[in-house]
VOGU-3710 file (C-alpha; in Angstrom, 3 decimals, decimal comma):
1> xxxxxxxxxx> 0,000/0,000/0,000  1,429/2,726/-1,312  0,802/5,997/1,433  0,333/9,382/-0,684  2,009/12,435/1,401  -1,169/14,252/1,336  -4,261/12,949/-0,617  -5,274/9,941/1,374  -4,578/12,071/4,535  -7,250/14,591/2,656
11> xxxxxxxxxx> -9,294/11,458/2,070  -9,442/10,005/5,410  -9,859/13,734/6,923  -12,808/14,494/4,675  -14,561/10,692/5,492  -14,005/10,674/9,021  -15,465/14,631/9,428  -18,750/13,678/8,241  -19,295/10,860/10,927  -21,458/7,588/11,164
21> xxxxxxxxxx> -23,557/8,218/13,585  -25,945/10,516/14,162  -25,011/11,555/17,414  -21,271/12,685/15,841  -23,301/14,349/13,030  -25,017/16,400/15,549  -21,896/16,923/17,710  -20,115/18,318/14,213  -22,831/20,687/13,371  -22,994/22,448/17,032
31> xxxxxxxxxx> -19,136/22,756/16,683  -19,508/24,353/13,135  -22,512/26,670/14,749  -20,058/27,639/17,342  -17,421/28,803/15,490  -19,373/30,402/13,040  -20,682/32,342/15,861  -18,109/33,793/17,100  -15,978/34,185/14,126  -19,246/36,610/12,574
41> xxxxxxxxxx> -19,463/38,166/16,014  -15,659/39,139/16,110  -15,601/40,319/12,418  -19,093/42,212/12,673  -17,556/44,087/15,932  -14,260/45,091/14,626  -15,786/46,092/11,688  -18,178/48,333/13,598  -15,009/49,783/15,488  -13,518/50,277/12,494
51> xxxxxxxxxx> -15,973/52,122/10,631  -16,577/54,452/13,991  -13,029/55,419/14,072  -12,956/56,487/10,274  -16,126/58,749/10,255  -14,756/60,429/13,590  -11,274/60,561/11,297  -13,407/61,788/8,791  -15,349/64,568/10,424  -12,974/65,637/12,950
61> xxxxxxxxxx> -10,029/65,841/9,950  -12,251/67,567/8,021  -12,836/70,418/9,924  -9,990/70,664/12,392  -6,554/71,928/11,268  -3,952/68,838/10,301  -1,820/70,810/12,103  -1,848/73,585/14,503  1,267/75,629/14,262  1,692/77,685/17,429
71> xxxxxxxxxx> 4,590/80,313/19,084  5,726/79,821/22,855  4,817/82,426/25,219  2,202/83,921/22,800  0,242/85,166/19,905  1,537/85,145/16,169  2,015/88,734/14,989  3,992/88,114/12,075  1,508/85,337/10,682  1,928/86,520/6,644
81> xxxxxxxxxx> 5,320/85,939/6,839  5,186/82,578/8,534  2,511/81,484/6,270  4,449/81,828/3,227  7,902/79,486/4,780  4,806/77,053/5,198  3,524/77,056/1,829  7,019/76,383/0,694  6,478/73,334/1,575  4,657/72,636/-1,918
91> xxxxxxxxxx> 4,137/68,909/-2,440  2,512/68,309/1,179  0,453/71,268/2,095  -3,319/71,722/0,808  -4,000/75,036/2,631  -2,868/77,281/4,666  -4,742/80,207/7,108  -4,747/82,025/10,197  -7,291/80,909/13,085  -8,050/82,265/15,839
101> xxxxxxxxxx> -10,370/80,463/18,456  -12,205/81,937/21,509  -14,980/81,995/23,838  -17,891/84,164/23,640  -21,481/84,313/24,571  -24,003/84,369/22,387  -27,642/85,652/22,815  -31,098/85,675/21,205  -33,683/87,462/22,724  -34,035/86,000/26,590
111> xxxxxxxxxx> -31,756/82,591/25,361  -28,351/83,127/25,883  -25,358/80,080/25,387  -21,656/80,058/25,747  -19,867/79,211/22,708  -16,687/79,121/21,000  -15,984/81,177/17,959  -13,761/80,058/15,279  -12,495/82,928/12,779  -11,188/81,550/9,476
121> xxxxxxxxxx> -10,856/84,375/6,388  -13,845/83,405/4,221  -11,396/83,651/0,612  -9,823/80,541/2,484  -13,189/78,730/3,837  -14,452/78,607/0,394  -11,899/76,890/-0,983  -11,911/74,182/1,655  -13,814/71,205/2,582  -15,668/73,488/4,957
131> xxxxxxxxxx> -18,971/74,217/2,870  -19,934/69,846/2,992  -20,791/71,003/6,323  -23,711/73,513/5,370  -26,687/71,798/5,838  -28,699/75,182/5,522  -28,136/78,093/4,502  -24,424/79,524/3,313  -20,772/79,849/4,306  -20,551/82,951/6,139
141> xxxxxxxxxx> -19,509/86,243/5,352  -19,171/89,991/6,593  -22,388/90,088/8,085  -23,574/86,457/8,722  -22,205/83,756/10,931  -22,631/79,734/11,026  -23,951/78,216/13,934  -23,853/74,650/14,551  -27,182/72,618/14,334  -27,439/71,813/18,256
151> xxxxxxxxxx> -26,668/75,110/18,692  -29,383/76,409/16,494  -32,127/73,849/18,058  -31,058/75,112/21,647  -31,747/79,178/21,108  -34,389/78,169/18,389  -32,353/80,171/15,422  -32,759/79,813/11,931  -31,430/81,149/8,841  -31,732/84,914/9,061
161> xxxxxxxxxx> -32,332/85,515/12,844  -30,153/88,301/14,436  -27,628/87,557/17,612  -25,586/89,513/19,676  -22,121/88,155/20,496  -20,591/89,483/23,858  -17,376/89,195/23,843  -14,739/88,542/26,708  -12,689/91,314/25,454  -13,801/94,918/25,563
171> xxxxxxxxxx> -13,008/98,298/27,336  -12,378/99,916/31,223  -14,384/103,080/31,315  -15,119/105,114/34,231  -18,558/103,325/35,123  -16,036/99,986/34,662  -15,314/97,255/32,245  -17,817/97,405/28,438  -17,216/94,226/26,592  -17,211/94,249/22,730
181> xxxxxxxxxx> -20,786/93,517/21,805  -21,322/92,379/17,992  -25,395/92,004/16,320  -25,015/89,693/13,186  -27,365/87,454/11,382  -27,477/83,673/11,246  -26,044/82,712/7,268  -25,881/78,973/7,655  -26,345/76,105/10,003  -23,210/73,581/10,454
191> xxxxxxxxxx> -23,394/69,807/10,935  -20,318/68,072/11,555  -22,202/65,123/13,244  -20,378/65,865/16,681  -22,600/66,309/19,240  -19,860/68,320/21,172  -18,747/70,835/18,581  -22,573/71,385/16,950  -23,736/72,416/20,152  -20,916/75,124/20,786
201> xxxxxxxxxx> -19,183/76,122/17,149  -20,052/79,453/15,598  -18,044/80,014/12,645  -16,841/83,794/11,873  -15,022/85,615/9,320  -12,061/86,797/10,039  -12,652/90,633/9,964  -15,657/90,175/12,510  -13,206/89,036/14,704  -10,714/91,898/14,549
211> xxxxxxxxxx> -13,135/93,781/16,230  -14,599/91,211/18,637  -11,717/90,748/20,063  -9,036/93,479/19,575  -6,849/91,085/17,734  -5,223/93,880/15,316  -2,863/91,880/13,299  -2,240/88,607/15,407  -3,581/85,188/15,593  -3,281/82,570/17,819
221> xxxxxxxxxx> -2,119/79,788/15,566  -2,161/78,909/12,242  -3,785/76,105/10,454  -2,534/73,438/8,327  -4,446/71,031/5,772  -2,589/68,702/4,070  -2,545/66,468/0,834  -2,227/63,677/2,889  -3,336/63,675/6,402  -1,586/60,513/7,677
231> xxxxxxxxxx> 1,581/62,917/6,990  0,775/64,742/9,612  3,636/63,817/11,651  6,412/63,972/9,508  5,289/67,145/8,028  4,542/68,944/11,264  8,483/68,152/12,508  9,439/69,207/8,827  7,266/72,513/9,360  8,965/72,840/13,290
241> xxxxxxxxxx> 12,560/72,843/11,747  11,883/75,345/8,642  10,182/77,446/11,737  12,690/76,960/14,638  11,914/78,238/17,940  10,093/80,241/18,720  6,983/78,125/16,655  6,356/74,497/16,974  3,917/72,722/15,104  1,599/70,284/16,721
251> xxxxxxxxxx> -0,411/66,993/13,846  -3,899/65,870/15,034  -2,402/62,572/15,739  -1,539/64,238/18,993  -4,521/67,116/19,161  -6,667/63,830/18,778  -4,846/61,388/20,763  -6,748/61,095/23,283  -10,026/59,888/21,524  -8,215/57,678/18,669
261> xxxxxxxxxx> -6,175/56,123/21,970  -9,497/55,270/23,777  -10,813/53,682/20,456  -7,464/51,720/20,089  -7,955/50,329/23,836  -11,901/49,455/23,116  -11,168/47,701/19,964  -8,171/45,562/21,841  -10,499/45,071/24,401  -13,313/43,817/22,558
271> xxxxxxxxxx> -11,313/41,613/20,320  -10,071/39,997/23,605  -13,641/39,416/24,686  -14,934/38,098/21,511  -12,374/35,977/20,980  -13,085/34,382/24,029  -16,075/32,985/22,055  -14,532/31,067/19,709  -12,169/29,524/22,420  -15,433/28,271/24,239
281> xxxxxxxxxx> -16,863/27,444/20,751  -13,434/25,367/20,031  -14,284/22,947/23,249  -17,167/21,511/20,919  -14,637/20,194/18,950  -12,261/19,369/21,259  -15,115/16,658/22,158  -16,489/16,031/18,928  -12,848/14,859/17,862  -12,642/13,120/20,954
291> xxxxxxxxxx> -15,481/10,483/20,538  -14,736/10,321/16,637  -11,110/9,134/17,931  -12,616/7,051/20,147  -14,930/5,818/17,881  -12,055/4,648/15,181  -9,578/3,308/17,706  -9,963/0,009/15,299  -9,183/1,913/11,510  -6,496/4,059/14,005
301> xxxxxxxxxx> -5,057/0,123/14,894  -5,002/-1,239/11,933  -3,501/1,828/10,347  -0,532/1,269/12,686  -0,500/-2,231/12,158  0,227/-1,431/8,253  2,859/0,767/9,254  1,455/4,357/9,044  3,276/6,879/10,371  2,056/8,560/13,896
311> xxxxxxxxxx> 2,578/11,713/12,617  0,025/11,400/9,501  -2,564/9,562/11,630  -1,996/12,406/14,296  -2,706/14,531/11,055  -5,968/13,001/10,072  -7,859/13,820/13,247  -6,078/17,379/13,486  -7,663/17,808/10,489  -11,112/16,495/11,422
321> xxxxxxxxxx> -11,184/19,211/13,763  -9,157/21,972/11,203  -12,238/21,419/8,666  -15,021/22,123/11,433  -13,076/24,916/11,854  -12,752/25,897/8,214  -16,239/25,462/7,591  -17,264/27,501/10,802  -14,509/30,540/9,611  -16,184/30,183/6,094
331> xxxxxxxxxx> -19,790/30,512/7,214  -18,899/33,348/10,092  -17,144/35,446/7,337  -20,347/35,371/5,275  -22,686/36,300/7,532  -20,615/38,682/8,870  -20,101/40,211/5,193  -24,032/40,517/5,183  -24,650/41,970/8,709  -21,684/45,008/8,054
341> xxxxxxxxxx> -23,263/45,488/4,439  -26,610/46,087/6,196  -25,599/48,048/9,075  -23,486/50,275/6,987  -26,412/50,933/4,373  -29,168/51,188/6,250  -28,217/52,430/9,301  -30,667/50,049/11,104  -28,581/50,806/14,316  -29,537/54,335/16,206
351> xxxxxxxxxx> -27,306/55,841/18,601  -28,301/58,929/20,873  -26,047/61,725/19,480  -25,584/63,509/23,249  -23,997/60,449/24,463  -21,826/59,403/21,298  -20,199/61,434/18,289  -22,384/59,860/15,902  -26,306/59,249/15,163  -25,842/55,910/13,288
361> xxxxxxxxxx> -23,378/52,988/13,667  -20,861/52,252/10,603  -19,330/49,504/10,099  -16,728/49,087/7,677  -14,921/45,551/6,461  -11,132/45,663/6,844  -9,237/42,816/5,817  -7,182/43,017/8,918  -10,015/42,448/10,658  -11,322/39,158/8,726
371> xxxxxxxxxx> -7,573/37,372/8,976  -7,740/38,099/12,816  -10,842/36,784/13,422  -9,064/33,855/10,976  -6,114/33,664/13,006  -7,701/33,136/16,358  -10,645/30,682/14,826  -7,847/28,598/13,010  -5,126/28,624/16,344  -8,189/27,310/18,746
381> xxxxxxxxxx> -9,622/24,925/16,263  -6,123/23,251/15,839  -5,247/23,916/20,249  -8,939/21,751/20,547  -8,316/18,986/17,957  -4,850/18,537/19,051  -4,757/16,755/22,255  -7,167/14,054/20,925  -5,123/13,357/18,039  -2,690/13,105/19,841
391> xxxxxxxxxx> -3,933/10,677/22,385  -4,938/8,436/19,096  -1,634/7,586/18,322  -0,137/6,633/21,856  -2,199/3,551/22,484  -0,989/0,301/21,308  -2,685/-1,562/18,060  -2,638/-5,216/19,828  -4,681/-3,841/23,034  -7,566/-2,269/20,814
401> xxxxx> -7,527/-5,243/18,375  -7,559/-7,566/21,272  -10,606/-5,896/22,589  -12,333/-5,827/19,578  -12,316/-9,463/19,121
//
């Protein structure tokens, strides 16, 4: 008898996995079921993690700067002339502007809110990705501000409505301190689907803010979008040497890093959790292989008798339990597929915006994600076929034929 390296090993893999009995049949399917399980669970869940991190990447990226480029111990006077060293920087840099950001309070009628005022020149706003946040209304200008959409539900404003703007910044007379006190009309409302910044953003143009708050000819930083914003970090030490001290410029992987951290440490966390599941799951076969060993101890005696290596009849039950496995990985991964493709196209899955950045769960497939959720199914498939295929080729071939005569 000629012994094939691989095929009969296939052969005998594929024969035994389908059982004679009922009972193994049954024992097969709920280890399948398992797996398949928890292999859809873990791929449905990071895919869910992904997809939140990229639309907060997404929103946050495009309307923050890329990266903030400040001055120790103060304001920016000169910013013109720091602006244009930047923009040498041809190849990486989209745009570059002066911002200023401050507090303020802002007032309709009775209804008054703290908020915080960002002043961008319009000339630059238009040109940016800005205006895919105007859900009503337009960019402003001169006269007319943007307002967030919280914002605008919480004072009842709408496109049109006049607000005063008190300023922290203002005048000592004689009958003591007059802040700077601006009337404007609302141009547009904002939604950058962050509950945090849509309930406090007003958006300004640049001259408006001169005279809000006595800037004259300084800024507090200046912003940075680039071509690429995963270049953030390389460009921003690039953009701190041109510079030198005084200025230092800071990417959003660091403005950010506390949120993208906390996502990084969920993600591990669930993964961990999750794949906890399939380890449980992987026990099913770890007994399913065990009776089917069990079960052949006569074929596994007579193989031996014929002169079969250990190793390739240790192989044949390994495999038993690798195809449950297979077939559980192949079955998770599809239904998986289908849950993320629902979930991220019909938004079936509501999320209060107040308590989370977003209004809908997305879910995105990444396929780092699938060969994880692989990885683990495959390593504790193999870990819980293992130690009965092992134990199959320890006993002796006389004993069992002896008892099965």
């Amino acid at each position: 008898m000629k012994w094939d390296k691989y095929s009969d090993i296939i052969f005998l893999t594929l024969r035994y996995s389908k059982g004679r009995s009922a009972f193994l049949r049954f024992m097969s399917l709920l280890s399948t079921i398992g797996i398949t399980i928890g292999v859809a669970a873990l791929i449905v869940v990071l895919s869910v993690m992904s997809g939140v991190r990229e639309v907060l990447r997404d929103k946050i990226l495009g309307i923050t700067p890329h990266i903030i480029v400040m001055k120790s111990g103060g304001s920016i006077e000169n910013w013109e002339e720091v602006t244009e060293k930047i923009r040498e920087l041809k190849r990486e840099i989209k745009w570059v502007f002066p911002l200023l950001v401050a507090n303020a309070i802002l007032k309709k009628g009775e209804l008054t809110s703290p908020v915080v005022i960002q002043c961008i020149p319009e000339k630059f706003v238009s040109d940016t990705e800005f205006k895919k946040f105007i859900k009503n209304g337009e960019i402003f200008r001169e006269e007319k501000i943007n307002v967030g959409k919280v914002l605008s539900k919480n004072l009842a404003l709408d496109i049109g409505d006049e607000v005063t703007i008190i300023s922290p910044y203002g005048e000592t007379t004689l009958f003591g301190f007059v802040p700077n006190i601006l009337t404007l009309k609302v141009g547009g409302i904002t939604e950058v689907g962050i509950f945090d910044w849509d309930s406090v953003f007003v958006f300004m143009d640049w001259g408006k803010c001169q005279q809000l708050f006595d800037t004259q000819n300084w800024v507090s930083s200046i912003a940075v979008m680039l071509q690429n914003p995963d270049e953030a970090e390389p460009v921003a030490h690039k953009i701190t040497t041109v510079l030198k001290h005084p200025f230092f410029a800071i990417p959003w992987t660091k403005t950010q890093k506390n949120l993208f951290a906390a996502l990084k440490l969920e993600k591990l966390g669930m993964t961990t959790i999750l794949a906890l599941i399939i380890i449980v799951a992987s026990f099913n076969i770890l007994s399913t292989v065990s009776i089917l060993v069990k079960d052949k101890s006569k074929d596994i005696a007579v193989m031996k008798v014929f002169g079969i290596p250990t190793k390739k009849i240790r192989n044949i039950f390994l495999g038993v339990g690798m195809w449950i496995g297979i077939k559980g990985i192949f079955w998770g991964t599809i239904i998986a597929i289908l849950l993320v493709a629902v979930i991220s196209k019909y938004g079936i899955v509501s999320l209060p915006e107040d308590v989370y950045f977003i209004s809908n769960l997305p879910a995105k497939i990444e396929i780092q994600n699938i060969a994880v959720s692989w990885g683990i199914a495959i390593f504790a498939s193999l870990m819980a076929s293992f130690i009965p295929a092992d134990r199959a080729t320890k006993r002796e071939p006389f004993e069992i034929l002896r008892k099965e005569v």
